[in-house]
Structure formats: C-alpha cells, structure tokens
C-alpha positions in Angstrom: 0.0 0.0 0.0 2.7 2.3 1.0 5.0 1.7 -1.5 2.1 2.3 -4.3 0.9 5.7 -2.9 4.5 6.8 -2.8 5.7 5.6 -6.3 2.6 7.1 -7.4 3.7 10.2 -6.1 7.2 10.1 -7.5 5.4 9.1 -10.6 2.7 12.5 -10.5 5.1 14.9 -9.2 3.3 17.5 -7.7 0.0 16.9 -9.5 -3.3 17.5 -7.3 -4.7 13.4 -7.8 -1.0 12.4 -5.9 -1.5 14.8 -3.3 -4.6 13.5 -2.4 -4.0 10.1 -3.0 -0.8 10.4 -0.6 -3.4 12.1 1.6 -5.7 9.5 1.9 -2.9 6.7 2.3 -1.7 8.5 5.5 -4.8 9.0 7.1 -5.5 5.6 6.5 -2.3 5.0 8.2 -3.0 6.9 11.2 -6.2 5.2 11.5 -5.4 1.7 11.7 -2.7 2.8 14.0 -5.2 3.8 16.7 -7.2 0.3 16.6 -3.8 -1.4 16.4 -2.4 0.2 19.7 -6.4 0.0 21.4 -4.9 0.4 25.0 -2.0 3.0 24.8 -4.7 5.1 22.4 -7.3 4.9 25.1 -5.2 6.1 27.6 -3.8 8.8 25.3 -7.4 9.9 24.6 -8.2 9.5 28.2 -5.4 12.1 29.2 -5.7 14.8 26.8 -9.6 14.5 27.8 -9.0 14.8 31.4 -6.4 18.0 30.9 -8.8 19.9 28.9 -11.7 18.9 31.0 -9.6 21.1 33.9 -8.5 23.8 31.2 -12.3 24.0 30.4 -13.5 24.5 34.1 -10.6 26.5 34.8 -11.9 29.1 31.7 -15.6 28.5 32.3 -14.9 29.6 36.3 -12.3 32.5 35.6 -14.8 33.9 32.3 -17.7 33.7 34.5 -16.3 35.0 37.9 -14.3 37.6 35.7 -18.1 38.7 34.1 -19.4 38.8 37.8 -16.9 41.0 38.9 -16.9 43.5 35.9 -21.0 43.5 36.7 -20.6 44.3 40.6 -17.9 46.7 39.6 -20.2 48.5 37.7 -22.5 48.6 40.2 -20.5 49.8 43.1 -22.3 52.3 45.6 -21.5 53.9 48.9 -24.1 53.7 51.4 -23.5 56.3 54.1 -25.9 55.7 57.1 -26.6 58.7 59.2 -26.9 59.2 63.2 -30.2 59.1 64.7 -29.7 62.5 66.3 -29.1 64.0 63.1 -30.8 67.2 61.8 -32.6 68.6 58.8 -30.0 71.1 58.2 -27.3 68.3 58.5 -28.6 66.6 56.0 -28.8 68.9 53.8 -24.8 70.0 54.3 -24.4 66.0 53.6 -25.7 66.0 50.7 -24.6 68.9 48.9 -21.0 67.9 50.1 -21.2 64.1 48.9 -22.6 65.8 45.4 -19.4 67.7 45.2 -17.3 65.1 45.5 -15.5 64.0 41.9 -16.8 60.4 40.8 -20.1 60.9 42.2 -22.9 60.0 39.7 -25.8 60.5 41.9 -27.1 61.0 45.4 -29.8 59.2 46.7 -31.6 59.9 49.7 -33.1 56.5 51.6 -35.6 57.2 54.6 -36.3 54.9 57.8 -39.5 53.8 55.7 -38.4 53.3 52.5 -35.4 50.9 54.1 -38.1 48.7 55.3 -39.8 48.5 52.4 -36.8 47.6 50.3 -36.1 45.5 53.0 -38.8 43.9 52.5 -38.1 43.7 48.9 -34.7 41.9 49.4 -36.5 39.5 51.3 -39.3 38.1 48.7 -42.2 35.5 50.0 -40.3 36.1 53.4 -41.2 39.6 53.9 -43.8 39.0 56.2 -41.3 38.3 58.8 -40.8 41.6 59.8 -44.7 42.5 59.5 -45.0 45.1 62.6 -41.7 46.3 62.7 -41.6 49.7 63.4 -38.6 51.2 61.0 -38.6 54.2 62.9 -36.9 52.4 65.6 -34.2 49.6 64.0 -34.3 51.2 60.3 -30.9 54.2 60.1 -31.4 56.9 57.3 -28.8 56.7 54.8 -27.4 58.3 51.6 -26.8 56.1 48.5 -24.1 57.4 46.5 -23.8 56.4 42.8 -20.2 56.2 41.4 -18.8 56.6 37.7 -15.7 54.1 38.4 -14.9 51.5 41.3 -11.4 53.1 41.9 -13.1 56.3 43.4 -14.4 54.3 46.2 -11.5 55.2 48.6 -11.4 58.5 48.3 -15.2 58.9 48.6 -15.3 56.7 51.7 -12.0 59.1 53.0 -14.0 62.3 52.8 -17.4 60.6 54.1 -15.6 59.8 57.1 -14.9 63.8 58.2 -18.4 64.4 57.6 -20.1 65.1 60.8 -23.5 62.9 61.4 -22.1 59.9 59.1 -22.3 56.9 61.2 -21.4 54.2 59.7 -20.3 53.2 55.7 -20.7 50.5 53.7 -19.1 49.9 50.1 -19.1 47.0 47.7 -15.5 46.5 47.6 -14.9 43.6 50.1 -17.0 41.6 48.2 -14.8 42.3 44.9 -11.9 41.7 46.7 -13.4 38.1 47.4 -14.0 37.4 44.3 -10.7 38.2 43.0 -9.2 36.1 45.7 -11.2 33.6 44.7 -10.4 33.8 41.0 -6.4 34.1 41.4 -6.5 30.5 43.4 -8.7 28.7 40.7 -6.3 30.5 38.2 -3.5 29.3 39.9 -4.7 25.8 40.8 -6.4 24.7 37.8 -3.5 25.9 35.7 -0.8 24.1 37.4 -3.2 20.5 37.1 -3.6 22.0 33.9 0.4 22.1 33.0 0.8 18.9 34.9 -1.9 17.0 32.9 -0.6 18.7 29.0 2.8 16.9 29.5 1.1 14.0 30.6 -0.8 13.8 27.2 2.3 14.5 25.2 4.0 11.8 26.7 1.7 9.1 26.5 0.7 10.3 23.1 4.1 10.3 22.0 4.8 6.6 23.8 1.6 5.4 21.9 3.3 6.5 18.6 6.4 4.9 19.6 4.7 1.6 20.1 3.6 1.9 16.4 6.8 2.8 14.8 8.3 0.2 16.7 6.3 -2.2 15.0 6.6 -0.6 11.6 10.5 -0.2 11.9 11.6 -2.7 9.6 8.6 -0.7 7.0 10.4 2.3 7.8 14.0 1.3 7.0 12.6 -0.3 3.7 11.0 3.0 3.2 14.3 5.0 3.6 16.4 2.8 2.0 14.5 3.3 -0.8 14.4 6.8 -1.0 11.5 7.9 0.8 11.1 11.1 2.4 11.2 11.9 6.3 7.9 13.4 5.9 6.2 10.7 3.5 7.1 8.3 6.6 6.3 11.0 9.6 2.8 12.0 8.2 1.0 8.8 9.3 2.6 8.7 12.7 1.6 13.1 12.8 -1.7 12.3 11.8 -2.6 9.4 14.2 -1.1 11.7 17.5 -3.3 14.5 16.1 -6.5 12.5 16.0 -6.0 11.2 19.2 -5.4 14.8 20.5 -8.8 15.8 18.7 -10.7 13.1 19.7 -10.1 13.7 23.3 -10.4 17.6 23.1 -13.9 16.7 21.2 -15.2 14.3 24.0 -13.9 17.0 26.7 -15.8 19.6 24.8 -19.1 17.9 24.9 -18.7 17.0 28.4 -18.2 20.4 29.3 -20.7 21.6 27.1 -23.3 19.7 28.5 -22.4 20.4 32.1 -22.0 23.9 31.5 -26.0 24.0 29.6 -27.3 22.0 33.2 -25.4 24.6 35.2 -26.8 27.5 33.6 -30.3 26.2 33.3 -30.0 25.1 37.4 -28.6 28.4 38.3 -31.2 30.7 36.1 -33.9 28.4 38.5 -32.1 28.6 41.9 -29.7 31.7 42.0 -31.5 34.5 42.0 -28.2 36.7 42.7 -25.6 34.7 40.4 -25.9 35.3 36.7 -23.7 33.1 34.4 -22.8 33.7 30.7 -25.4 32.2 28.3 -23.9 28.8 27.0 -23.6 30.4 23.3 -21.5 33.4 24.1 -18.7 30.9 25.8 -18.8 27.3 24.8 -18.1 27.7 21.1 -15.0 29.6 21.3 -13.7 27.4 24.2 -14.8 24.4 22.4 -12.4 26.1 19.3 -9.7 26.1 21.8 -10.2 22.9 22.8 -9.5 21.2 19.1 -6.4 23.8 18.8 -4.9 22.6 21.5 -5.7 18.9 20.8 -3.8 18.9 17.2 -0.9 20.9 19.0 -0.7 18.0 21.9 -1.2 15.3 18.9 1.2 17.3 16.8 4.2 17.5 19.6 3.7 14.0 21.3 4.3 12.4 17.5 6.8 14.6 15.8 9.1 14.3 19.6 8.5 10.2 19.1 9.9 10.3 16.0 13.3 11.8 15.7 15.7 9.1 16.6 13.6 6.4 14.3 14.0 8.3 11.2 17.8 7.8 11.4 17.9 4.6 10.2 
C-alpha cells in the first residue's frame, strides 16, 4: 500500500490526484494505528480529555467570575448611614458635600420607611417576617451614592468619614476583593493541574506512537532505504497523534458543554443573585480552543517520538 501511494507520487510529481491520493494513504495509516495500539490510544485519549476537562472548568470559572466582577464593579455604591440625632439642616450640608465630591454620579436619599420596604423587597415571599416592625426604631437613614468608576471608592469613603452625622459606611469592595481572591486560586490551581496533565498527554501520546513505529520499523527502514522522504514516513505517525489529540479535546468539549448548559439552566432556577454567561457566548469559542490545542498536543507528542527512528 505504502509503496504504491508513494511511487505514485514520484510518478505524479506534484500533481493534485498524488496529493490527495498520498493524503488519503496516510490517514489511512493513522487510523489503523489507533485500533492497532487499542490500550495505549485509550489512555492517550483518556489524558488529553481529562487536561482539557480542567483547562475548560478553569476558563468556564475565571470567564464567568471575571463577568461577575466587571457587573458588581459596575454597580458599586456607597451607602453612608446617618446618626439618629441627626438634623434637617445636617442633611442637607451631607448631601450637597457628597454631590461635590469627583466620581459621584448620583445622590440618593433612603428614609427609615423606604429601608423597610426595600427591606422587604430583598426578602421576597419572606417579607412577612418583619410585618410590625416599626422602622422608625431599627431602620438608620442613609445616603446612597452612585459612582462613575470603582477606583473612586476610597477616596469617597476618606471624605465621608470627616463628615459630621455619618455613622457608619458600607461599600461593595470587600465583596470584589473576594471574588478576586477567589479567582487568582482557581487560576493558579487549575493551571498548574492544567500544566501537569498537557505533559502528561504529550507523553503518552508520544509513547503510543512509539509503540507503532516500533512495529513498523523494519517498514520504515525499507522505506528509507528506498528513498522515501522523512515526511512521507512522519505524516502517518503526525496524523494518528493529532486524532488522538482531537478526539479527546472533542469528547472534553461535549462534556463540558453539557455540564456547562445544566449549570446554567440550574442556576437561572435557583440563584436569584448569580448570573452566568449564556452557554452560546462561551462554549463555542472554548470548544475552538479545545480542538487547537488537541492537534498541537497530537502534533508534539508524535513529531518528539519520531526523531531518533528516522535515522535509520
């Protein structure tokens, strides 16, 4: 088989019929090198699977938590609750100085009632709880301050403070700062499995195409000792490492996929506060990375397995 598809090339030259009959000899090739080596190609598979599997939850995690953060970011007030004892005319000075301060958007003033009742709100089919509750005597006034940009917050909170009948403040960034935390150590965890689990593929995809060339090295010394190219003998063995790279990135992908569709339909049912990315805006373009990285795996592990046999 091999020896017609490459005398037909020496024959055809460069034609278009040799290039594609060549083509189709060494996928062939790479085919019937995956069935022949059942266990090795399984556990090749199973690797570069399992490594992409953690490289898609690690993306997935980062895109979505990255997507929260930019939201809540955008999002960021000060609330500046005020003393009981406060006056009319305080208020007043309050709010024309937290207006003057640069960043501020708007300046919103929240009464004892209206705290309740968004209270209330916040609560849902629980707000009958606090049914009876008289706001005038647990609910504080407050001022919520709207910003243009999250990076103002300190020096907003730094001139609230000097204000005189300013209690207490409260601002959104601890809760960004958690979730950066948070981020950085599945970044950093998942990529180092990650890194840990890549080499793994390349090694056992290159020992499963070792395995094959070893079986196939008297072919190849017949090959070369007949004049066949490095290449004409490498493409089978580059082919079979890249489809075991793709099918494993494609079997990742779906698994991820689907996981990814049940968490999003779970969490559009049960999280009222957590919004993920819509399965359509993410999953293509990760599953797109997913093949890319599969060839390049399939690609490496075969063309690093092959060196010292083509010196024959």
């Amino acid at each position: 088989c091999w020896i017609r598809a490459w005398s037909q090339g020496i024959r055809g030259g460069g034609s278009t019929n040799m290039k594609i009959s060549m083509g189709v000899y060494h996928l062939k090739q790479g085919i019937k090198s995956i069935f022949r080596n059942k266990m090795m190609s399984i556990a090749s598979i199973s690797t570069v699977m399992a490594s992409l599997l953690i490289l898609g939850i690690f993306y997935l995690t980062v895109t979505n938590v990255n997507y929260m953060v930019r939201g809540v970011e955008a999002s960021v007030q000060v609330k500046a609750f005020l003393k009981d004892n406060i006056t009319e005319e305080q208020k007043g000075l309050i709010d024309t100085e937290i207006s003057k301060i640069s960043g501020v958007t708007k300046v919103e003033f929240e009464s004892k009632e209206q705290a309740l009742k968004n209270f209330k709100s916040q609560l849902g089919d629980n707000s009958s709880l606090v049914d009876g509750v008289d706001p005038n005597k647990v609910m504080p006034e407050s001022y919520i301050i709207s910003l243009d940009n999250p990076r103002v917050v300190d020096s907003v909170v730094n001139k609230l403070k000097t204000m005189q009948g300013v209690d207490e403040i409260k601002d959104g960034r601890t809760y960004v700062d958690k979730l950066i935390k948070i981020t950085d150590f599945i970044k950093n965890l998942s990529l180092g499995l990650m890194i840990i689990l890549l080499v793994v593929s390349v090694f056992l995809i290159s020992n499963t195409i070792k395995l094959t060339v070893m079986a196939r090295r008297r072919e190849i010394g017949i090959m070369k000792y007949i004049g066949a190219t490095n290449w004409f003998i490498r493409w089978p063995f580059v082919i079979e490492g890249m489809l075991l790279g793709i099918i494993g990135s494609a079997i990742s992908g779906a698994l991820i996929s689907y996981g990814y569709s049940l968490a999003f339909e779970s969490a559009g049912k049960k999280l009222i506060i957590v919004n993920l990315i819509a399965p359509g805006k993410v999953i293509p373009q990760m599953e797109a990375m997913f093949i890319v990285i599969g060839v390049l795996l399939g690609f490496i592990g075969s063309t690093a397995s092959m060196r010292k046999f083509l010196n024959v």
